[in-house]
TIFI-727623 format. One line per field, with one value per residue (C-alpha): residue in three letters; residue number from 0; chain; x, y, z. Coordinates in steps of 0.1 Angstrom, whole numbers. Example, Ala and Ser with C-alpha at 12.3 -4.5 7.8 and 13.67 -1.06 7.14 Angstrom:
2
type <- c(ALA,SER)
seq <- c(0,1)
mol <- c(A,A)
px <- c(123,137)
py <- c(-45,-11)
pz <- c(78,71)
END
This chain:
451
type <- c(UNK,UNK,UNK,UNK,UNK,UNK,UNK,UNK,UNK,UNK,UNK,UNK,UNK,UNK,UNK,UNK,UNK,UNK,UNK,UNK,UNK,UNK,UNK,UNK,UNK,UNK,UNK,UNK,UNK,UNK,UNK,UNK,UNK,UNK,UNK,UNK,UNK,UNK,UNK,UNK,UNK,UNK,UNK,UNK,UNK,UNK,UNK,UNK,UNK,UNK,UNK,UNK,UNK,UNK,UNK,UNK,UNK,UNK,UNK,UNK,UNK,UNK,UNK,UNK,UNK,UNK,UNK,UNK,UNK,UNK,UNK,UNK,UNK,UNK,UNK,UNK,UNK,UNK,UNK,UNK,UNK,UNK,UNK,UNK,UNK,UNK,UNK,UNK,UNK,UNK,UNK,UNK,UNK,UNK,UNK,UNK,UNK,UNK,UNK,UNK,UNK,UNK,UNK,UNK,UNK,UNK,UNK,UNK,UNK,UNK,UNK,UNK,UNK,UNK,UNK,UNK,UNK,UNK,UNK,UNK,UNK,UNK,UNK,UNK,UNK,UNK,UNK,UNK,UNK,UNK,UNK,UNK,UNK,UNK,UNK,UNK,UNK,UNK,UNK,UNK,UNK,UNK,UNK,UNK,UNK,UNK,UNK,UNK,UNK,UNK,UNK,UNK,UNK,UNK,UNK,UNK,UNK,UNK,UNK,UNK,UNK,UNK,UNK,UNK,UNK,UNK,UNK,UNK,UNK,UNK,UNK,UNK,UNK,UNK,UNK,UNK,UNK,UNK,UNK,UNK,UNK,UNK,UNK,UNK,UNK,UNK,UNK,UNK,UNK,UNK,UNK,UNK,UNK,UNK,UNK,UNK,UNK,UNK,UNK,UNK,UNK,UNK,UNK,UNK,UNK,UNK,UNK,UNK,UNK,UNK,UNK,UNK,UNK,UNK,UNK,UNK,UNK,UNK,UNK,UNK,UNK,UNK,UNK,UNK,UNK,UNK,UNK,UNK,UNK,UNK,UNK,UNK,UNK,UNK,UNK,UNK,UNK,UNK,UNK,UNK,UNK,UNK,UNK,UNK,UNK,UNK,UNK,UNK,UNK,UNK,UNK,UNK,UNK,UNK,UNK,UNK,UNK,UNK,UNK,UNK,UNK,UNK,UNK,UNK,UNK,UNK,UNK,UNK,UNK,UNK,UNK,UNK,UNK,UNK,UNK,UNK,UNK,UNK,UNK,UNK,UNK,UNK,UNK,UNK,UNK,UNK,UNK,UNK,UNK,UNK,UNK,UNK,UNK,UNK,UNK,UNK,UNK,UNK,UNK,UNK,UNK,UNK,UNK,UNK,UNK,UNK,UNK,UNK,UNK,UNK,UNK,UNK,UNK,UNK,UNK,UNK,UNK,UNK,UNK,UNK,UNK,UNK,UNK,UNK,UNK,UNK,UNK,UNK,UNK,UNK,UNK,UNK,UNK,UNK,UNK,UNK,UNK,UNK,UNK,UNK,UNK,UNK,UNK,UNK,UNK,UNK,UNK,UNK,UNK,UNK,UNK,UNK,UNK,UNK,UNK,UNK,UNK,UNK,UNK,UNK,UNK,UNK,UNK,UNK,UNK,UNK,UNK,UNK,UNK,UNK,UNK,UNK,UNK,UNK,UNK,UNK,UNK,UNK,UNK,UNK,UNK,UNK,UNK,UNK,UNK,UNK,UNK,UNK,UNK,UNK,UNK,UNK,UNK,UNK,UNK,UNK,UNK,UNK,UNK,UNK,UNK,UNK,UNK,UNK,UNK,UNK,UNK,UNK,UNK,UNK,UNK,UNK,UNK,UNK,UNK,UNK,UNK,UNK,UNK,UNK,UNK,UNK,UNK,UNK,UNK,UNK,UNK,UNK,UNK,UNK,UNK,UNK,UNK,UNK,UNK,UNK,UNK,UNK,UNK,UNK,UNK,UNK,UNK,UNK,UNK,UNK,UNK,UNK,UNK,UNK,UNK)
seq <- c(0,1,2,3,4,5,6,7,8,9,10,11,12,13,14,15,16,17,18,19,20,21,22,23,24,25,26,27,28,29,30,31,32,33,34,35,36,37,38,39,40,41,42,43,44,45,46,47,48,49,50,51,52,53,54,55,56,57,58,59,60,61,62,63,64,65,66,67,68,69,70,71,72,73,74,75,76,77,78,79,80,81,82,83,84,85,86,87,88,89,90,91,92,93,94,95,96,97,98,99,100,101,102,103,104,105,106,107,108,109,110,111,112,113,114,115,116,117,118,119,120,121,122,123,124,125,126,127,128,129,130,131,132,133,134,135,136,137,138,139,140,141,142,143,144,145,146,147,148,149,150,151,152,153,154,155,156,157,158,159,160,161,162,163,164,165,166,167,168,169,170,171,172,173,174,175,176,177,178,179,180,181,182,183,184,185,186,187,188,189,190,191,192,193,194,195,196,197,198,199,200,201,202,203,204,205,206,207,208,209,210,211,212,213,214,215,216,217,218,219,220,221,222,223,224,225,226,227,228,229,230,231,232,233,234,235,236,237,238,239,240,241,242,243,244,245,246,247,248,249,250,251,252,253,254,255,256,257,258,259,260,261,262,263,264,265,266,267,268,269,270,271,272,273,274,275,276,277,278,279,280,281,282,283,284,285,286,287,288,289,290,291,292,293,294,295,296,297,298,299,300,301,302,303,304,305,306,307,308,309,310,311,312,313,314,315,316,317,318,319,320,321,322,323,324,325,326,327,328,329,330,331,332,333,334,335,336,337,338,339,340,341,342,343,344,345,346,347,348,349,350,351,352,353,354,355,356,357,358,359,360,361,362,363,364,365,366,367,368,369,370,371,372,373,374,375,376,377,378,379,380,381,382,383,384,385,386,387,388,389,390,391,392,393,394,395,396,397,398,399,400,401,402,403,404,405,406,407,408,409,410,411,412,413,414,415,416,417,418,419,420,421,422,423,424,425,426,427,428,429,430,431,432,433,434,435,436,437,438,439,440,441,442,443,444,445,446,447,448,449,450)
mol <- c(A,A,A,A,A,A,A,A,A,A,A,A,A,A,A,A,A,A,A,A,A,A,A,A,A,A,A,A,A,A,A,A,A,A,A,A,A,A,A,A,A,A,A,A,A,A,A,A,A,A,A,A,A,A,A,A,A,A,A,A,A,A,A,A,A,A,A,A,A,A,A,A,A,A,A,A,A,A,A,A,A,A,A,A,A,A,A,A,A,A,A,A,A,A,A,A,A,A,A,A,A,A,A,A,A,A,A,A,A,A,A,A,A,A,A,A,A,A,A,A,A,A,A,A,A,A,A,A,A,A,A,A,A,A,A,A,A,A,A,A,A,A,A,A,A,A,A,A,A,A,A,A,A,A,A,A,A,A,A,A,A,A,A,A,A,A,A,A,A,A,A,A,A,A,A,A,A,A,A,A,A,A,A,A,A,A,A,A,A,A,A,A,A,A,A,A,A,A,A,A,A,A,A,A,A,A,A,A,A,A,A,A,A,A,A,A,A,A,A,A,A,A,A,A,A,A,A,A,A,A,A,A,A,A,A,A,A,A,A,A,A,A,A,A,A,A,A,A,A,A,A,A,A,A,A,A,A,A,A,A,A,A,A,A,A,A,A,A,A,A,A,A,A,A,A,A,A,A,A,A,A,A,A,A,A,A,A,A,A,A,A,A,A,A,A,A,A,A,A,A,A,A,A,A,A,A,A,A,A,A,A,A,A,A,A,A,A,A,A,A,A,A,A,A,A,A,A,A,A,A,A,A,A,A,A,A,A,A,A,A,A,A,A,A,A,A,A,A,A,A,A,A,A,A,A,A,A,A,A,A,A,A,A,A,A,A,A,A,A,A,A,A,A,A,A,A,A,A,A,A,A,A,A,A,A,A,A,A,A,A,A,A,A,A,A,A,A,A,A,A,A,A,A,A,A,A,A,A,A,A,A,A,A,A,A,A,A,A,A,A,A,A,A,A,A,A,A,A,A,A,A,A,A,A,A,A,A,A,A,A,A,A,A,A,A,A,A,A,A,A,A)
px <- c(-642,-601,-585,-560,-528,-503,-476,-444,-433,-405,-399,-363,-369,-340,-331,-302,-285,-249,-252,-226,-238,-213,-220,-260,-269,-242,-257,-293,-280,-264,-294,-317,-296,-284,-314,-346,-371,-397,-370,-367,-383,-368,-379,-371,-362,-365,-399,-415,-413,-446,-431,-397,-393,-393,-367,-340,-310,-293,-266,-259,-231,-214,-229,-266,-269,-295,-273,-300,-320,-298,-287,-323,-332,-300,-320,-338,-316,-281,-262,-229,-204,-192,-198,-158,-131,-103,-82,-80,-87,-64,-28,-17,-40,-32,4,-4,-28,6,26,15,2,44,55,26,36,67,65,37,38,29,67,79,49,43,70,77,61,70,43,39,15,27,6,32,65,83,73,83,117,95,72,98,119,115,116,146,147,141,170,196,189,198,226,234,228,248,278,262,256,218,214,228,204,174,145,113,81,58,19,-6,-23,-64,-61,-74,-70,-26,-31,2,23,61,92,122,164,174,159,163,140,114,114,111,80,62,74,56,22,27,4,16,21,1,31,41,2,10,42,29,12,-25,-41,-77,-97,-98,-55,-59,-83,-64,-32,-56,-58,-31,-10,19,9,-26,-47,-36,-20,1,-28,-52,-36,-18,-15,16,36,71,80,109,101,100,127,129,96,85,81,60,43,11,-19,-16,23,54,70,99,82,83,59,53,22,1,-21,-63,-77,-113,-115,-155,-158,-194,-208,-176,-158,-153,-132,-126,-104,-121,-99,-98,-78,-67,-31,-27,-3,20,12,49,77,96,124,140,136,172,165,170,139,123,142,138,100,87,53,64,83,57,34,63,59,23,-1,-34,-53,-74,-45,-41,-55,-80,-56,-27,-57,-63,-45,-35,-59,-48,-62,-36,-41,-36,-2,24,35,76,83,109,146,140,164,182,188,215,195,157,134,112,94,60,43,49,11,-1,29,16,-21,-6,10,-15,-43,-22,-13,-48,-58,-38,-41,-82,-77,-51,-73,-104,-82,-55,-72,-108,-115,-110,-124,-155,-173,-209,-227,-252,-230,-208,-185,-164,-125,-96,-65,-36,-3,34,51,93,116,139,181,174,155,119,93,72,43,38,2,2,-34,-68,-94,-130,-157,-131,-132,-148,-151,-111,-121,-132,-160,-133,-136,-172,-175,-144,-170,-203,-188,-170,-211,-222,-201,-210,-243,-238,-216,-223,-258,-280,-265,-279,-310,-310,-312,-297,-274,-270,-239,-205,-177,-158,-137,-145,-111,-120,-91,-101,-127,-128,-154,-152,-181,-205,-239)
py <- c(-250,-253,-241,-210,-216,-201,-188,-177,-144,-133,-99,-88,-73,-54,-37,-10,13,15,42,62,92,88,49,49,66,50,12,25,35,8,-18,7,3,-28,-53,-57,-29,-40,-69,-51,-35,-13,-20,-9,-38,-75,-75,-64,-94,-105,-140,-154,-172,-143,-132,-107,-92,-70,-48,-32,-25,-55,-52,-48,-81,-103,-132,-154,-151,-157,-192,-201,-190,-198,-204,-175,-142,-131,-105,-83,-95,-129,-139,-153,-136,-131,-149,-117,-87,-89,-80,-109,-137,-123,-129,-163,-173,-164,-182,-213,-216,-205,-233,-259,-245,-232,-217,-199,-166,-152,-160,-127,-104,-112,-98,-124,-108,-116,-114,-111,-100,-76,-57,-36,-25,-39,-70,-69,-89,-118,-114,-115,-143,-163,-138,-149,-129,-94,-103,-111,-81,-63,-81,-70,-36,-29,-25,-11,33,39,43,9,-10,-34,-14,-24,-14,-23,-25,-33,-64,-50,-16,3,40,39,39,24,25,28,23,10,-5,-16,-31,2,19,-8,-8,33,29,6,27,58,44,27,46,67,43,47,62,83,102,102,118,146,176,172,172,185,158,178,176,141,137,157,132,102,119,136,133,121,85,85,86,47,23,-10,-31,-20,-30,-61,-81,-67,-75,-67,-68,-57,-21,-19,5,19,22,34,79,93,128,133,147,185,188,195,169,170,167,126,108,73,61,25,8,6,-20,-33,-68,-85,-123,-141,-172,-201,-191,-169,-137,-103,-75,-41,-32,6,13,40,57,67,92,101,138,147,143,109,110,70,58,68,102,129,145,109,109,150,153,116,125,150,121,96,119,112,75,67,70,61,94,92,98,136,166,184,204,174,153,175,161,127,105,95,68,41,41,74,75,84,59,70,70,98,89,78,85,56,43,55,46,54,28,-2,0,20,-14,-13,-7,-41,-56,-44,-54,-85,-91,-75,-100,-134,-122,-110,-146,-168,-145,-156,-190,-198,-183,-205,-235,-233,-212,-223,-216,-181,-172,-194,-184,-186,-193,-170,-136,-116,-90,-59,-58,-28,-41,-22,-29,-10,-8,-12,-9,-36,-41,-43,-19,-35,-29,-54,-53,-59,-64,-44,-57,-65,-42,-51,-20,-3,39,48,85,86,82,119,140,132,90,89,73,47,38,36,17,-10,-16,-17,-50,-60,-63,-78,-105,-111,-102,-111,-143,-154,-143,-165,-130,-119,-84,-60,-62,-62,-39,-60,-45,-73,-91,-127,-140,-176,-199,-225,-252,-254,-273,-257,-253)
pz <- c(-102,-107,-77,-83,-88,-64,-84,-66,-65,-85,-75,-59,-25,-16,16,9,37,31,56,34,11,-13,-19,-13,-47,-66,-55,-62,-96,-103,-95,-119,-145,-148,-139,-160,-154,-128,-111,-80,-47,-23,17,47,66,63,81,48,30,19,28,47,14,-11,-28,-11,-15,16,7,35,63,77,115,100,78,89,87,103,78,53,65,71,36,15,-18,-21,0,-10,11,5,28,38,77,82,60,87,65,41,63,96,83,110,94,60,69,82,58,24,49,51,13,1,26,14,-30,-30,-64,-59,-71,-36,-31,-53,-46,-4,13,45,80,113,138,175,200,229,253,269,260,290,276,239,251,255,230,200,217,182,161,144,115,131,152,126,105,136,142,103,106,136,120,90,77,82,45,40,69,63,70,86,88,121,110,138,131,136,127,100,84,86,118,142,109,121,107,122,116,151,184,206,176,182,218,216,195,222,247,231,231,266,292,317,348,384,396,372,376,413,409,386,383,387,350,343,328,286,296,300,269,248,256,246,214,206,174,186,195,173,198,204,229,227,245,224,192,202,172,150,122,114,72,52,45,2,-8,-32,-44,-79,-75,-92,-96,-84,-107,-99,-85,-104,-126,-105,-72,-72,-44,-29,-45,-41,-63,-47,-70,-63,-63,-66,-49,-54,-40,-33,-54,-84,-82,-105,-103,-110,-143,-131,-106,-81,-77,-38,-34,0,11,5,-16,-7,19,25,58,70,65,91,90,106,137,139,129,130,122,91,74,83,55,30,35,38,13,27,17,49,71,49,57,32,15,14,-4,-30,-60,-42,-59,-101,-123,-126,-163,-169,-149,-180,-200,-197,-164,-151,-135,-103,-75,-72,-107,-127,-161,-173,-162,-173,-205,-219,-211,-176,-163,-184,-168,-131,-139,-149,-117,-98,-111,-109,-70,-62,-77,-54,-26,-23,-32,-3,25,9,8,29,64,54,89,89,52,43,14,11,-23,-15,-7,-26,-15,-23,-11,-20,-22,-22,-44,-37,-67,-65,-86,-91,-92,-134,-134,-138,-116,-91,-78,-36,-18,16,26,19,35,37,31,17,15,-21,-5,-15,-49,-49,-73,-101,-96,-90,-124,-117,-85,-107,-130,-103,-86,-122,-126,-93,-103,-134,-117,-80,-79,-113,-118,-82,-90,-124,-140,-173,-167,-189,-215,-198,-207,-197,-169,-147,-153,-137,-119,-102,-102,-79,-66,-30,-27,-11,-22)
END
């Protein structure tokens, strides 16, 4: 009698719990669709395998991937996120990681589309003195701008290194603005509560949270960087506001990296807009009602209110072709082709972005060839001396928000986990996707050499 043959199984087991309403049924849909009836099985957790060795896919959050298991079973179990990716997603490694790649290629087209940060790490405002000791270029501009109109200053803008969500965002021309920012989020001292009226304990929580300093303090960011604030910046009208009522907007594109290393920018993209019309950075309104002109300036829609929100979120593509007078130009701007000319931009940036964190700070981004992951990157757009415009990336945020994408981009976010099944997950699985349309734009692929 011929012994049975033991014939391995090749069944997907996947475990998916986004553990986000919005993105749970769009994965599911996106698995049903675009893999081979039969290919996959949902379980609960890992420990329903019918073997460690079966085939499995984890697409969950960050802090609930079994990376153990996929080390110990590299062959066979691919997972959404990369272990290491510093390199990317802290604005102060970001800043390190373009850094060092402009100094080692100096032609790099980081050079025009990074603007230069200067970082340093303070815990309290009485020592920010020391802290920015070599921070040569903050201290010339000020030494420029002292004898300078405030309309007429280099602007800055501070960004707290590990936050998330806008939060920290300042802006600032001079050293006594800077040192008044610290000194805002700087605790009340031992003596100071001594001195002072007793406070009930909700006082005391409510000042923890209050609006005026977000709810935040200089030790517990720590890690800042200082750029050249991006003036003036393309305006725009929102969908549902007046033509003439022109905002700050960025540019959320969805960028897709699989195994070590191939990356694609999602073709669809997302136009961010401020809560407010645009005021420049020397206007009165900031030093009168900082956190008023603050909603002028930043255009992360999770900072805005409900009713602020409402209309803030446009397709990039379907932003109008002629683009109106803007403020500070004397002549209509670029050409109808300027939105190919961003993407253009956008995707050549975005390109050597990834590869100079995996070669150049391969200690701090190390991609595996066995995990794929999601990024939103967002894109200022200025508008240059001759009237062209220029794309700028801000930062690169892992587990990005899809929620901001609204009832009205739930398609734009179906279509972007379509593609990331097509391209990050079948492949791995020596699977055949379903047709692509082809709004996976890849951008790099590189051999790093890991198997």
């Amino acid at each position: 009698m011929t012994a049975a043959v033991s014939v391995p199984d090749s069944k997907i087991y996947a475990v998916v719990n986004y553990e986000d309403v919005y993105v749970q049924p769009i994965i599911l849909a996106a698995l049903e669709k675009r893999l081979p009836l039969a290919t996959f099985e949902l379980i609960a957790t890992i420990s329903s395998l019918p073997s460690p060795s079966a085939r499995l896919l984890q697409f969950v959050q960050y802090e609930s991937i079994d990376f153990d298991h996929l080390m110990d079973h590299s062959s066979t179990s691919l997972t959404n996120a990369y272990i290491i990716r510093k390199a990317l997603i802290r604005k102060h490694y970001l800043s390190t990681t373009i850094a060092n790649w402009i100094t080692k290629y100096p032609d790099t087209v980081l050079k025009k589309h990074v603007k230069p940060s200067v970082e340093f790490e303070v815990d309290y405002a009485e020592f920010l003195d020391d802290a920015l000791v070599e921070a040569w270029d903050l201290k010339e501009s000020w030494a420029r701008n002292e004898e300078k109109e405030e309309e007429a200053r280099e602007w800055w803008i501070l960004k707290p290194g590990m936050s998330d969500r806008g939060q920290g965002i300042r802006l600032f021309s001079s050293e006594e603005e800077l040192t008044s920012i610290f000194e805002e989020w700087d605790p009340p001292s031992d003596d100071e509560d001594e001195e002072g009226d007793a406070r009930s304990d909700a006082e005391e929580a409510s000042e923890k949270e209050g609006d005026d300093n977000d709810g935040i303090m200089t030790s517990q960011l720590r890690h800042f960087i200082a750029q050249p604030y991006i003036h003036p910046p393309l305006l725009l009208s929102p969908p549902t506001s007046p033509a003439s009522e022109l905002r700050k907007f960025h540019v959320r594109t969805y960028v897709l990296a699989t195994g070590a290393l191939k990356v694609y920018v999602y073709r669809p993209m997302l136009a961010l807009f401020a809560a407010r019309p645009y005021v420049p950075p020397w206007d009165h309104v900031l030093q009168d009602d900082r956190e008023e002109a603050m909603r002028a300036h930043l255009t992360n829609t999770c900072l805005q209110d409900t009713g602020d929100r409402e209309g803030s979120v446009g397709l990039f593509w379907s932003l109008p072709d002629d683009v109106p007078t803007q403020p500070w130009l004397a002549t209509p701007s670029a050409s109808r082709n300027w939105k190919k000319a961003i993407f253009d931009q956008l995707c050549a940036t975005t390109a050597s972005t990834f590869e100079a964190a995996a070669r150049g700070m391969s200690i701090h981004f190390q991609p595996l060839p066995n995990a794929f992951e999601i990024f939103g990157l967002d894109y200022m757009v200025s508008v240059e001396d001759d009237g062209e415009f220029r794309c700028w990336l801000l930062e690169v945020n892992a587990f990005p928000d899809f929620r901001q994408s609204g009832q009205e981009g739930k398609d734009l976010v179906q279509g972007l986990f379509d593609g990331v099944v097509d391209k990050g997950i079948a492949p791995f699985f020596g699977l055949a996707a379903k047709d692509d349309d082809g709004d996976m734009v890849q951008v790099l692929d590189i051999d790093l050499g890991r198997r």
